[in-house]
C-alpha positions in Angstrom: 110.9 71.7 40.7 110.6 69.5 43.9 112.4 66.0 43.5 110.7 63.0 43.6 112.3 61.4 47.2 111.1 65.0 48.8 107.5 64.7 47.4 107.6 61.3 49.1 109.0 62.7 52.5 106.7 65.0 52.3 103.5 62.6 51.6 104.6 60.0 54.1 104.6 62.8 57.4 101.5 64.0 56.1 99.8 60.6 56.5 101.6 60.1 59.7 100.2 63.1 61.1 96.9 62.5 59.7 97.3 58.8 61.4 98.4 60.3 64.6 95.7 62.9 64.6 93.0 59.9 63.7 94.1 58.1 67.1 94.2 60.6 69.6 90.9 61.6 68.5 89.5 58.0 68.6 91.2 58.2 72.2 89.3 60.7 73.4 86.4 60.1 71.5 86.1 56.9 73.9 83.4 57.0 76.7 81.9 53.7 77.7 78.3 52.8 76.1 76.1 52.9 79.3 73.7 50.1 80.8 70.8 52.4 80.5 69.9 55.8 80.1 67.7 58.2 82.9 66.0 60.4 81.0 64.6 63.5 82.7 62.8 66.5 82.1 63.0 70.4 82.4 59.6 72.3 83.3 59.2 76.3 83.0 56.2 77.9 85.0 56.3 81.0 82.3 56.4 78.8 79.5 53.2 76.7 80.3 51.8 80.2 80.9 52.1 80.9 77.2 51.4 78.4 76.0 47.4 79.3 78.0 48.1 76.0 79.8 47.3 75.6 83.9 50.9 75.1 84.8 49.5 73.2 87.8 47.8 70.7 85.7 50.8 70.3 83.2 53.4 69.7 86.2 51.3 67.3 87.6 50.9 65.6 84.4 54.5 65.5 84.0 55.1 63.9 87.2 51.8 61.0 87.2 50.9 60.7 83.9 54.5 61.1 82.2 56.1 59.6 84.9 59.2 62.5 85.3 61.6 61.9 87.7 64.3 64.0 87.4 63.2 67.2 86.9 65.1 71.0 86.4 63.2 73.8 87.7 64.0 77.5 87.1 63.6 80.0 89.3 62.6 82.9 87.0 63.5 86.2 89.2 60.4 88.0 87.5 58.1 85.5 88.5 59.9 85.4 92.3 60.3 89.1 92.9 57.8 90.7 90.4 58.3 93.7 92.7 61.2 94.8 95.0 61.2 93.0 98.1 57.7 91.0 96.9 58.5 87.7 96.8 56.0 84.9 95.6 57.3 81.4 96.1 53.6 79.9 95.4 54.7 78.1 92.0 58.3 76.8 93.4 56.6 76.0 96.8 54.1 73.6 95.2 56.6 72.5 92.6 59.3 71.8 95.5 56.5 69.8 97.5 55.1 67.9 94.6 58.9 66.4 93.8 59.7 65.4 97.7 56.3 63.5 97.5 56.9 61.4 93.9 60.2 61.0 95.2 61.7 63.1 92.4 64.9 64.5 92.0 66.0 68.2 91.1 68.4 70.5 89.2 67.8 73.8 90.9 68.3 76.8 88.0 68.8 80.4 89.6 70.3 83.6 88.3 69.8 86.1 85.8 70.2 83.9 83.1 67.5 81.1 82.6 66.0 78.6 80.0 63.9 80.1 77.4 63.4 83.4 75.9 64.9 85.9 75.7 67.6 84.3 78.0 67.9 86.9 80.6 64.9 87.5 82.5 64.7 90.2 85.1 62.1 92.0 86.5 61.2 94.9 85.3 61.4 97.2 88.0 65.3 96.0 87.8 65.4 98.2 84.6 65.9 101.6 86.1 68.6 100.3 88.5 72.7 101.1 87.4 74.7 98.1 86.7 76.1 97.7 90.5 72.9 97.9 92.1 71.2 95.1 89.4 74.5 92.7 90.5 73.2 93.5 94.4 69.6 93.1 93.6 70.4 89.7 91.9 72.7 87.9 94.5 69.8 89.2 97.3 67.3 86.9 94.9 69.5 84.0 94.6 69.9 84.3 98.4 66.2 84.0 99.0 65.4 81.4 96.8 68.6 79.1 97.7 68.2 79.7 101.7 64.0 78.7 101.2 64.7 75.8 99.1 68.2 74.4 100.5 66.7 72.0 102.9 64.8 69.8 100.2 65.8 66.3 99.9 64.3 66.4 96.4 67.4 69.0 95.3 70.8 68.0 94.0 72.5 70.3 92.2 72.1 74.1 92.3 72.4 75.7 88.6 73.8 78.9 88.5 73.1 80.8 85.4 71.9 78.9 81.6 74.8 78.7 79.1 76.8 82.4 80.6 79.0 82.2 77.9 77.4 81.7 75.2 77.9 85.1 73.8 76.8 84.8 70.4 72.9 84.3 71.4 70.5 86.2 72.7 73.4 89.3 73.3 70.8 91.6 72.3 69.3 90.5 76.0 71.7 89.6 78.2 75.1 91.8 77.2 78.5 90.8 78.0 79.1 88.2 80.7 80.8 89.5 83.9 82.6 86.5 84.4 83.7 87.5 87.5 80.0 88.2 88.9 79.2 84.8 87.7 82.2 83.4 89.9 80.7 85.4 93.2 77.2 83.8 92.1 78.9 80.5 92.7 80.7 81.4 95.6 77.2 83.4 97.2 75.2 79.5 96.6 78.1 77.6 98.1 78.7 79.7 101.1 74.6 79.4 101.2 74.4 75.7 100.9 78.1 73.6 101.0 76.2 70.3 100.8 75.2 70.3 97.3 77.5 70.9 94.0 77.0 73.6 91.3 76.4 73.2 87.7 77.5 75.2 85.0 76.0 74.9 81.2 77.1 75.4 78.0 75.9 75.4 74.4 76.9 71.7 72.7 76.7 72.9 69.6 78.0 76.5 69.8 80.1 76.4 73.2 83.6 76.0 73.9 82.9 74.9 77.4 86.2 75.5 79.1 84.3 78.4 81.2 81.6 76.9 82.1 83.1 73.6 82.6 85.8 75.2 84.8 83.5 77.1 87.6 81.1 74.2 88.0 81.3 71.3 89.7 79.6 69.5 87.4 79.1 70.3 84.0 75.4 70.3 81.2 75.6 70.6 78.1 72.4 71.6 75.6 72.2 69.3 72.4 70.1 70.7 69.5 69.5 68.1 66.5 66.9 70.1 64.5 67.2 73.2 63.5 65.2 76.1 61.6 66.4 79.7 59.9 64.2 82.3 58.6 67.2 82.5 56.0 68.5 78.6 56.1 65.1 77.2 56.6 65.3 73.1 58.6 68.6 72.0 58.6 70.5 69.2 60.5 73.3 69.5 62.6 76.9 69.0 61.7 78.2 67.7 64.5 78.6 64.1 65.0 77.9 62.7 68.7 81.5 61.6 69.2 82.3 65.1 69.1 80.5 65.6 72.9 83.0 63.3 74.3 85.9 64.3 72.4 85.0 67.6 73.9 84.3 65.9 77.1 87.9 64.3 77.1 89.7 68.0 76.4 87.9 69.3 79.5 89.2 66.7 81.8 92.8 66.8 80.5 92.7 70.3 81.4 90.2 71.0 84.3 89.9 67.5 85.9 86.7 64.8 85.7 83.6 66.1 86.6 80.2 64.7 86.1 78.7 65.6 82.7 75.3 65.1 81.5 72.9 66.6 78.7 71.1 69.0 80.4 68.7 70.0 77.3 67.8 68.0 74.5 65.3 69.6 72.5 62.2 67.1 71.3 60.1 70.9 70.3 60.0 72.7 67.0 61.9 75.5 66.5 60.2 78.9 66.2 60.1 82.5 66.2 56.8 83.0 66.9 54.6 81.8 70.4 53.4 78.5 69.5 49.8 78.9 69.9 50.5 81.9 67.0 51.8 78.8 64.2 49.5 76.0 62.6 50.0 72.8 63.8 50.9 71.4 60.8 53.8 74.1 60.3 55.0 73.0 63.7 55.0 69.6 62.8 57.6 70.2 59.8 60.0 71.0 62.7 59.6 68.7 65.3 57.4 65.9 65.2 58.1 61.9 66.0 60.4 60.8 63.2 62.8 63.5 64.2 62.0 63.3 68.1 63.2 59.3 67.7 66.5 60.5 65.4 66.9 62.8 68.6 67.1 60.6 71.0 69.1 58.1 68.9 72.0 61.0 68.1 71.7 61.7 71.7 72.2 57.9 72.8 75.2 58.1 71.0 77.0 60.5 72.7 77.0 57.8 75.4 75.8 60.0 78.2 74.0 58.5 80.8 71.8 60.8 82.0 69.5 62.7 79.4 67.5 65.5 80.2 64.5 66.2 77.6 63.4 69.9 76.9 59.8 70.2 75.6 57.4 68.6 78.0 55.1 71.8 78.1 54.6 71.4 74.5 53.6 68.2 74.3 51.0 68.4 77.2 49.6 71.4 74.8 49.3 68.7 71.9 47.8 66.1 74.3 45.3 68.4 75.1 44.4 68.5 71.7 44.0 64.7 71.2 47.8 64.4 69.4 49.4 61.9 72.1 52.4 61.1 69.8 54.8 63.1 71.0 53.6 62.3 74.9 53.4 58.8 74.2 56.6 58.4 73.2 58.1 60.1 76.2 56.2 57.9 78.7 57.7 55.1 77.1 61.1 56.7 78.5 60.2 57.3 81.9 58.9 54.3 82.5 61.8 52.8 82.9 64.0 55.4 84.5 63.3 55.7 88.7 65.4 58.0 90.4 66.5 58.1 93.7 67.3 61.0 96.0 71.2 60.0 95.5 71.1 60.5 91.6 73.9 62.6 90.8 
């Protein structure tokens, strides 16, 4: 039977480890409450498409009527090079323009791996191609898109791939990552354009981050409040926003500072089927105002100064429709977040 002075060796450590364990995470929880946040916004060509919106009309509704500022764009190799050696640059080429003019600002997504479903996008005549040949096909893409656009003064960080490591969605689409491909797809854009630094993303909630955080000059991270499971039904997540910049913190210790922002924080419900294929009042029981205000208040507190909303598309669709809430709300953002073509 253990003696009574061991039992109290024994329960003072513990509760000096806990107590030491308690500070260094308050240490590098820390991150300094910013002034003010920017706010900004992604937009996806394909995903205005189904949605039967004119993606025209919706970007420039997200620029003058929302007021978006910051935008990410995603150049979707389908929709560049539907066919080999077809290129079509009409939705990037008015989308490019329409920034420069409003004075807008721009994360630049290329690669195989983009936002939204299924992940991976690639054309389809891609399919028949062996592995090797898909890898040359890709980086000949990228080179296009990055040697048209490289010149803009609305463009200030090139993303190369959406969340690469983050193995444990979407596998079904995408495979395993060939990490070292994904390092000669940040090599290919810096050789291509050495003025501008690269981003790397990763999952916030399921990421570990070293990866991406380690190729990149610069570093995104999603962040997913809401959730819904055809199994767990609308949950919460777990995580509390310290946790982002306890993360942060880790990543600096071992890979050096880097800028870090929230590259996509979802204000849309959370669905398996199209959108225009679920009731509107279904959709509301996943995303609606209550939780896109509990959003943005989690997110504020993960201190990060620069915020960029996912969901824009959607609520142009319910605007169309007469239900402003949701687009309401979001111009009360932008409104006060200008950007300028140094914001980095």
């Amino acid at each position: 039977m253990m003696k009574r002075p061991q039992l109290k060796k024994i329960f003072f450590w513990t509760l000096a480890v806990i107590g030491v364990g308690c500070i260094v995470v308050t240490v590098l929880a820390y991150k300094p409450v910013p002034e003010q946040i920017a706010y900004g916004m992604s937009f996806n060509t394909p995903y205005a498409r189904e949605l039967g919106l004119d993606w025209q009309e919706t970007y420039d509704a997200i620029i003058d009527d929302l007021g978006v500022r910051r935008l990410r764009l995603a150049a979707h190799w389908p929709m560049v090079e539907p066919q080999n050696d077809v290129w079509n640059f009409k939705e990037l080429d008015y989308q490019v323009k329409k920034a420069e003019e409003a004075g807008a600002t721009i994360v630049f997504a290329v690669g195989r791996r983009l936002p939204r479903w299924p992940e991976c996008h690639v054309p389809d005549w891609v399919d028949a191609l062996d592995a090797e040949t898909q890898q040359v096909e890709q980086l000949t893409y990228m080179t296009a898109v990055i040697d048209r656009y490289k010149d803009s003064p609305a463009i200030i960080y090139w993303q190369i791939e959406n969340e690469p490591f983050l193995a444990l969605f979407a596998f079904e689409h995408c495979g395993h990552l060939d990490e070292e491909f994904l390092a000669s797809e940040v090599a290919l854009a810096k050789e291509l354009d050495p003025t501008r630094p690269i981003l790397v993303t990763d999952s916030g909630n399921l990421g570990t981050w070293a990866g991406a955080y380690r190729h990149g000059d610069a570093f995104g991270t999603s962040v997913y409040v809401h959730f819904w499971n055809p199994e767990l039904g609308q949950f919460r997540t777990l995580l509390p926003p310290w946790f982002y910049r306890f993360k942060e913190s880790l990543m600096e210790l071992r890979y050096g500072k880097k800028p870090t922002f929230l590259i996509e924080l979802s204000a849309e419900p959370w669905l398996v089927a199209p959108v225009t294929e679920v009731p509107l009042p279904v959709q509301y029981t996943r995303m609606n105002l209550e939780k896109f205000n509990d959003i943005l208040e989690y997110a504020k507190h993960t201190r990060y100064d620069t915020q960029y909303l996912w969901g824009a598309e959607w609520w142009y669709w319910l605007h169309l429709q007469g239900e402003d809430a949701m687009w309401n709300r979001g111009k009360e953002l932008f409104d006060v977040t200008p950007a300028t073509q140094t914001d980095k």
